[in-house]
C-alpha distance (Angstrom), angle and dihedral (degrees) to the residues before:
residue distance angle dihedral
X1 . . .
X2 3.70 . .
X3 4.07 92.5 .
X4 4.05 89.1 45.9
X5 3.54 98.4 57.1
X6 4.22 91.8 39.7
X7 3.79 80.5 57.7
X8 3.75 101.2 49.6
X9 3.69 89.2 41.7
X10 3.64 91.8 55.6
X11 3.64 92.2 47.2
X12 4.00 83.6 51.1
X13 3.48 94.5 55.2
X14 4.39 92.8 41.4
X15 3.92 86.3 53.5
X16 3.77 88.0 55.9
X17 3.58 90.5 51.7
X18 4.45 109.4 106.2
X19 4.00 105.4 -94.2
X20 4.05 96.4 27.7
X21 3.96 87.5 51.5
X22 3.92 90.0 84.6
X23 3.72 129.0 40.2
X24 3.27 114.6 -78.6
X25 4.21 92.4 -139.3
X26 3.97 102.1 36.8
X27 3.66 105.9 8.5
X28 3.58 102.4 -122.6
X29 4.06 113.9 157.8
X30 3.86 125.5 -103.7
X31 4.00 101.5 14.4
X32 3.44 114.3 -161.6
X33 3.61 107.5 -163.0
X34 3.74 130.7 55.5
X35 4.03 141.0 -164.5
X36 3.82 106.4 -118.3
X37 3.98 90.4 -159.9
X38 3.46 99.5 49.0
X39 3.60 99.0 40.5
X40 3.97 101.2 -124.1
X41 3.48 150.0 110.9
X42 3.77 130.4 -118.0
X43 3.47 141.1 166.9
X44 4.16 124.0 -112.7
X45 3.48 96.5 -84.3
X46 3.63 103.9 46.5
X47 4.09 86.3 45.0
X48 4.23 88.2 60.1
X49 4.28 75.8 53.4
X50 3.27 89.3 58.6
X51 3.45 101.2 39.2
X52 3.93 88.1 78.8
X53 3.95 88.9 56.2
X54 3.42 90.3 74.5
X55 3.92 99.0 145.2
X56 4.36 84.8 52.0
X57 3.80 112.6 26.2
X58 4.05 125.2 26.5
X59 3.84 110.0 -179.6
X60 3.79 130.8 -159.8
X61 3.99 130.1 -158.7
X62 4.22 98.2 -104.9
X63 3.92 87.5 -150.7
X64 3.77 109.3 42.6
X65 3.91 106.9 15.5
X66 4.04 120.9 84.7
X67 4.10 115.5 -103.4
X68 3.77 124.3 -167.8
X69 3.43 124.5 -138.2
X70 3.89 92.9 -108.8
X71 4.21 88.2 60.0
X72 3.71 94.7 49.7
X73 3.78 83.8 56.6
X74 3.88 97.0 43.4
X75 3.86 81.8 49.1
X76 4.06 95.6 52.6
X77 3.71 87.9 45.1
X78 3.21 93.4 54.1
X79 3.78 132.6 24.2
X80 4.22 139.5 150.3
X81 3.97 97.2 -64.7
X82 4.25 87.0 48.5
X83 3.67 90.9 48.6
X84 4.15 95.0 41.6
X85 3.73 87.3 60.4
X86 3.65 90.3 49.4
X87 3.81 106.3 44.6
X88 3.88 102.6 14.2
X89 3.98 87.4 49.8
X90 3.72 99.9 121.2
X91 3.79 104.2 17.4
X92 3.86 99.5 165.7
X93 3.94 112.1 -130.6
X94 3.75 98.3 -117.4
X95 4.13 92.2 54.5
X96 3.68 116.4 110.7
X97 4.07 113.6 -110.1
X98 4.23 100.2 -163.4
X99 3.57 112.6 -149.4
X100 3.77 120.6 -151.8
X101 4.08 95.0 -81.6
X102 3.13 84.6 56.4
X103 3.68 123.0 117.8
X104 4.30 117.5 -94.5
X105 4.03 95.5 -112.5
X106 4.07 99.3 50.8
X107 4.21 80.4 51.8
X108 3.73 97.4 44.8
X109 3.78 95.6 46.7
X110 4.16 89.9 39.6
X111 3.55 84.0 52.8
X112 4.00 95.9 41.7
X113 3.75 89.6 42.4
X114 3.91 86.2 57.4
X115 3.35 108.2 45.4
X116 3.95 112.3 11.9
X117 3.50 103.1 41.6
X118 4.26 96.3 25.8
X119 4.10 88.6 -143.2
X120 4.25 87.7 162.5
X121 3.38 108.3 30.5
X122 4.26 82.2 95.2
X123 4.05 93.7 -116.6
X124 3.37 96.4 108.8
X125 3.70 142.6 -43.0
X126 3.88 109.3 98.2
X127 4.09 126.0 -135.3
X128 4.37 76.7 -131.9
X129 3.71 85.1 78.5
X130 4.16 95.5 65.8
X131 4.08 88.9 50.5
X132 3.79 93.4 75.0
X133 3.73 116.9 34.7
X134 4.33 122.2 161.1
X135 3.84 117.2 170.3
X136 4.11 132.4 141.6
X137 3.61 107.3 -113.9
X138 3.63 128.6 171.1
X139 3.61 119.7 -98.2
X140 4.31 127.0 -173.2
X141 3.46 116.4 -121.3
X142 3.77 132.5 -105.3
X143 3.64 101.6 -114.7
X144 3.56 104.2 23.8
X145 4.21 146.9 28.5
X146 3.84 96.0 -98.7
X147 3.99 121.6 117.7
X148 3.63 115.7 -141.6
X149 3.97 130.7 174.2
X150 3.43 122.3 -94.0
X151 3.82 134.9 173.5
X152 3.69 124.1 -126.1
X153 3.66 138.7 -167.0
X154 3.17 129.3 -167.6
X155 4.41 124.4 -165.7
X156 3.42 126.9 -176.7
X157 4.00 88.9 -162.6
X158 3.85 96.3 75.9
X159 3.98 96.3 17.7
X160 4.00 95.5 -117.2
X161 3.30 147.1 126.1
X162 3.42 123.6 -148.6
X163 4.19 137.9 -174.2
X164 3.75 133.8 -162.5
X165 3.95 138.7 -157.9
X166 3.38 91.0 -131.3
X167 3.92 140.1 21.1
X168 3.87 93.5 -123.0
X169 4.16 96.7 44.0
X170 3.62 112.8 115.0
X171 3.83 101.8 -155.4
X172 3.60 110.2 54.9
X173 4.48 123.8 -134.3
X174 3.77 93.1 -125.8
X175 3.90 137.0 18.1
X176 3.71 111.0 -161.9
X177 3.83 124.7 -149.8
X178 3.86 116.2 -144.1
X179 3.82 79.0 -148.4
X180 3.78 99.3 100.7
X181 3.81 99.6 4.1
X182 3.67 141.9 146.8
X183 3.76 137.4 -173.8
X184 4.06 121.3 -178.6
X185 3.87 129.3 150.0
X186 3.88 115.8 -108.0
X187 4.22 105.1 -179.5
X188 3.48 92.1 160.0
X189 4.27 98.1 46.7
X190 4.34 85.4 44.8
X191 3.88 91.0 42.4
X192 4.22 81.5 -133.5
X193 3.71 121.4 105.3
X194 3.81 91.0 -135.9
X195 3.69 95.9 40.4
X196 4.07 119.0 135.7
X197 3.41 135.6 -157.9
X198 3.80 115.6 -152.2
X199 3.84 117.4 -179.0
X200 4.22 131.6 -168.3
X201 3.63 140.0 154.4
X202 3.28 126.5 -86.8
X203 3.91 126.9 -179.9
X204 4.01 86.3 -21.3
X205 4.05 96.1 -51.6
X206 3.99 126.1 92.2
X207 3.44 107.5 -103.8
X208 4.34 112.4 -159.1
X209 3.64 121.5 -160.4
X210 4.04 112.0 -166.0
X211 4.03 109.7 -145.6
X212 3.82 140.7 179.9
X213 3.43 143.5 -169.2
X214 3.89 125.9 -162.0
X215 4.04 94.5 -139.7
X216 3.49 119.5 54.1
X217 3.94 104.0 -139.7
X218 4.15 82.9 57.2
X219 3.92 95.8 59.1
X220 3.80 94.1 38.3
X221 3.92 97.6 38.1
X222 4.29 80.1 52.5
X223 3.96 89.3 47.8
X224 3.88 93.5 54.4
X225 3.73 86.7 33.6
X226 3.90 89.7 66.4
X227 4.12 92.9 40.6
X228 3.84 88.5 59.5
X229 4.17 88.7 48.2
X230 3.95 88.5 41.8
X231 3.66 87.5 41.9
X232 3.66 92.9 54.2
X233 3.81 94.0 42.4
X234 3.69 81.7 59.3
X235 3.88 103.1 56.1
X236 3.59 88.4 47.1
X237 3.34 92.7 54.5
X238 4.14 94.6 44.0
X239 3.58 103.2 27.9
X240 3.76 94.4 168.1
X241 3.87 91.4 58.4
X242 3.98 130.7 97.9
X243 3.22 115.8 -124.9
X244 3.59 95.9 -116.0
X245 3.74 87.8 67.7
X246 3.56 92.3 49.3
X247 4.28 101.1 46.1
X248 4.26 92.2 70.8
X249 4.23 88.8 56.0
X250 4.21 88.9 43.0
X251 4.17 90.5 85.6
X252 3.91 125.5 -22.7
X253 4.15 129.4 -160.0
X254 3.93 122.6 -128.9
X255 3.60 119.0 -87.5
X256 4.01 89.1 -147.9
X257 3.65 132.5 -17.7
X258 4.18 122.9 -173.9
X259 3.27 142.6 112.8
X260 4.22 121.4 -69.3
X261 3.70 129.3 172.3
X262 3.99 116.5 -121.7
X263 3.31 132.0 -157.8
X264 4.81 123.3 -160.2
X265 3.49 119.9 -99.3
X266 3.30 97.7 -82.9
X267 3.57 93.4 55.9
X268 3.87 89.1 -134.4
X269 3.78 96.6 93.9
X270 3.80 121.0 90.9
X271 4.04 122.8 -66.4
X272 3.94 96.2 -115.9
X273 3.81 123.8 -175.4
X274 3.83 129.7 -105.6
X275 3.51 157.7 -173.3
X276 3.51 111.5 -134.7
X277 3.65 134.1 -170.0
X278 4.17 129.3 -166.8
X279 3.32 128.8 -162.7
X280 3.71 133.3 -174.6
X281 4.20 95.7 -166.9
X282 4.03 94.8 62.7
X283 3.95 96.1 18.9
X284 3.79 85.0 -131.4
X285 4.28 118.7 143.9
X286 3.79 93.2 -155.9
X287 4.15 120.8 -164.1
X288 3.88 134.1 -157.1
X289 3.63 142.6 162.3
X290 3.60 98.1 -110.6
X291 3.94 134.3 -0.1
X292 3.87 95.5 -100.7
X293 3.92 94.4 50.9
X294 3.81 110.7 140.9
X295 3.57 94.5 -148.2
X296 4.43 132.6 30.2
X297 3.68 119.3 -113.7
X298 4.04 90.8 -147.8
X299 3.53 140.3 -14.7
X300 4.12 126.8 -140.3
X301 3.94 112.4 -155.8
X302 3.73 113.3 -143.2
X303 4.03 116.7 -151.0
X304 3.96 119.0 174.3
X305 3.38 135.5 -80.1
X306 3.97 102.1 -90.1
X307 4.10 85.9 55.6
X308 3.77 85.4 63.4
X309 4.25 104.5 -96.9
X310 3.52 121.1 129.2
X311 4.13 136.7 139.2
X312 3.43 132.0 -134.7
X313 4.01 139.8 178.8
X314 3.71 113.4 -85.6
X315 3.87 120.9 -134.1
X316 3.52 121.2 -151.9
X317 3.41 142.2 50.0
X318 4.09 117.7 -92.0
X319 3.62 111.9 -121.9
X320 3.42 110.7 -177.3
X321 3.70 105.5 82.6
X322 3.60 96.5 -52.5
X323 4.36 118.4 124.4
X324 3.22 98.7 -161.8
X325 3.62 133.7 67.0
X326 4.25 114.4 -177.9
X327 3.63 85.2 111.9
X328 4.37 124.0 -165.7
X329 3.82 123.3 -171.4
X330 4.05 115.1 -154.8
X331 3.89 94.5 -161.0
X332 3.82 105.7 -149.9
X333 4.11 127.8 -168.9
X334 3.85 78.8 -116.3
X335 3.34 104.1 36.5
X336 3.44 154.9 -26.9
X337 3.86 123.6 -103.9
X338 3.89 118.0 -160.1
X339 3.88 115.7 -156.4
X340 4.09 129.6 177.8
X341 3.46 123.2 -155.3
X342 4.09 125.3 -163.7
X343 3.74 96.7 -125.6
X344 3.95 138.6 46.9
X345 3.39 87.1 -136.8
X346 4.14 93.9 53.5
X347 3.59 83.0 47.9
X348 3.93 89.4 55.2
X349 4.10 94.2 52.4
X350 3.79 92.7 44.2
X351 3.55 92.5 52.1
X352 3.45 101.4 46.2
X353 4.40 90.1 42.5
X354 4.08 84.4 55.5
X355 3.80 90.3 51.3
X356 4.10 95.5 43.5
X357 3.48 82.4 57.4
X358 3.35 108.5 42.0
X359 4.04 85.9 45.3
X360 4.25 93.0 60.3
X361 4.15 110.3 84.6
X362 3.74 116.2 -122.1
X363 3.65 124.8 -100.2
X364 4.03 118.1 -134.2
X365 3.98 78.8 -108.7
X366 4.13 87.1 64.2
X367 3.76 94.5 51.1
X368 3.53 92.6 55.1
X369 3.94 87.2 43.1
X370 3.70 80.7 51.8
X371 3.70 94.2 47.6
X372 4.00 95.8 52.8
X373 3.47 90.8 40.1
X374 3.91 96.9 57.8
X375 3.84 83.6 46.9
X376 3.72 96.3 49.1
X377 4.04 82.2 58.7
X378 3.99 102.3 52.9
């Protein structure tokens, strides 16, 4: 008993230790669990991951499970920073890195891509192999909740992504700029644990397209697939900039998304309810009728506080038509826009998402957002 809890209490104090004090997979502080083959440490939900690597990585509890004194070794030997410089080795820029929000098929093919099939260790697999991707995936319809398959092709010459009706049609439906693009995974919105939102402009509105793929290397290996292409779009666009300035505008994740009821301009008209969808990368707060819409209903740019935006709690209850009655006012040099949510607590988030953004300085690349936006309105 004496030698088992030495050994835990060793790996206690190793896990501490800077580099094995996160997850080695998402990140996530104070992990918990740890594979005894591959030297690291990992937190619970990363170690069920794992757990389906059986023939590469075999984990063990570091608290409650039994560890000889020839693991504990292995372990100090090895650790998170050891095995980074191994397997993360030649991580290209424009590759995803989930963190633990993330959802369970970025971290199961992050983790796969590591380990299993060794894509960054710099033995083989070339970054040239995400700059050309071409797969049928299944795509919702326009007008109504059924999935159908659709081919899509994706070039890095021309910075475009295209789709067609068929497999054998020559001109394709849609041809998709990586201009003003964004890709992000939404399993819960798509009901489908692989399912992908990608979003573009089209004739001055966002236009979303809801995708899946049955396997999840396909769908991920297409997400990172269109980060290289948007990636590359980028540099040629900003030649003078590092990458590292470039990787945070490459694909961005919603602040907040929900429903809100909205009332006109002249805050007289009927509370209506909508889907609404904020985020921080284009400084947009975008509305539909209903999560799956293919195409907004309006759009509210959001500049910072010294242009004149800010948001505040709403008092009152709505009366015209409206249920709900945790009201929030996003005051506008234009306008103001009055919004109730159903909870406090939705109330809370939404205020607080408004204010993050409002609180971040605009890039030259959100004045000209600003500029085309205010046009797009006349």
């Amino acid at each position: 008993m004496a030698s088992v809890d030495r050994n835990n209490k060793m790996l206690l104090d190793l896990v501490r230790q800077p580099g094995n004090n996160t997850c080695a997979d998402c990140g996530i502080p104070e992990p918990d669990w740890a594979s005894y083959t591959l030297g690291i440490f990992v937190c619970l939900n990363c170690s069920g991951i794992h757990r389906n690597l059986s023939d590469i990585s075999k984990v063990k509890s570091i608290r409650l499970d039994f560890w000889d004194d020839s693991l504990v070794q292995f372990m100090r030997e090895r650790g998170n920073s050891s095995a980074k410089a191994i397997y993360e080795k030649c991580v290209p820029a424009f590759f995803y890195r989930p963190q633990h929000k993330d959802c369970v098929v970025l971290k199961d093919q992050w983790i796969r891509a590591k380990y299993e099939r060794r894509e960054f260790t710099g033995e083989n697999y070339p970054q040239q192999a995400y700059y050309l991707f071409e797969s049928t995936l299944w795509k919702k319809g326009k007008d109504n909740k059924q999935f159908l398959k659709r081919s899509f092709l994706l070039s890095r010459k021309d910075f475009t992504l295209r789709y067609f009706i068929k497999e054998d049609s020559k001109l394709p439906k849609a041809v998709i700029s990586m201009k003003d693009f964004n890709a992000v995974f939404q399993p819960e919105k798509i009901s489908h644990a692989h399912g992908l939102q990608i979003s573009y402009m089209h004739d001055k509105r966002t236009r979303n397209l809801f995708v899946y793929h049955e396997k999840g290397q396909v769908i991920v290996s297409l997400f990172n697939a269109l980060r290289a292409t948007r990636l590359a779009y980028l540099q040629k666009k900003h030649p003078t900039l590092q990458d590292n300035d470039l990787v945070p505008q490459i694909t961005g994740h919603c602040l907040k998304e929900g429903y809100m009821e909205k009332t006109g301009p002249t805050q007289r008209e009927s509370f209506k309810k909508r889907w609404f969808t904020l985020c921080s990368m284009n400084r947009k707060l975008l509305y539909f009728k209903s999560p799956l819409d293919a195409t907004e209903l309006g759009a509210v740019f959001i500049g910072t506080e010294s242009h004149s935006y800010s948001a505040s709690e709403s008092s009152g209850r709505s009366t015209r038509g409206g249920r709900w009655h945790c009201g929030v006012t996003l005051h506008t040099p234009d306008r103001e826009f009055v919004f109730m949510c159903e909870q406090e607590q939705e109330q809370k988030e939404w205020l607080e998402a408004f204010r993050k953004v409002i609180s971040q300085p605009m890039t030259s690349e959100d004045y000209a957002s600003k500029t085309l936006f205010r046009h797009k309105m006349k």
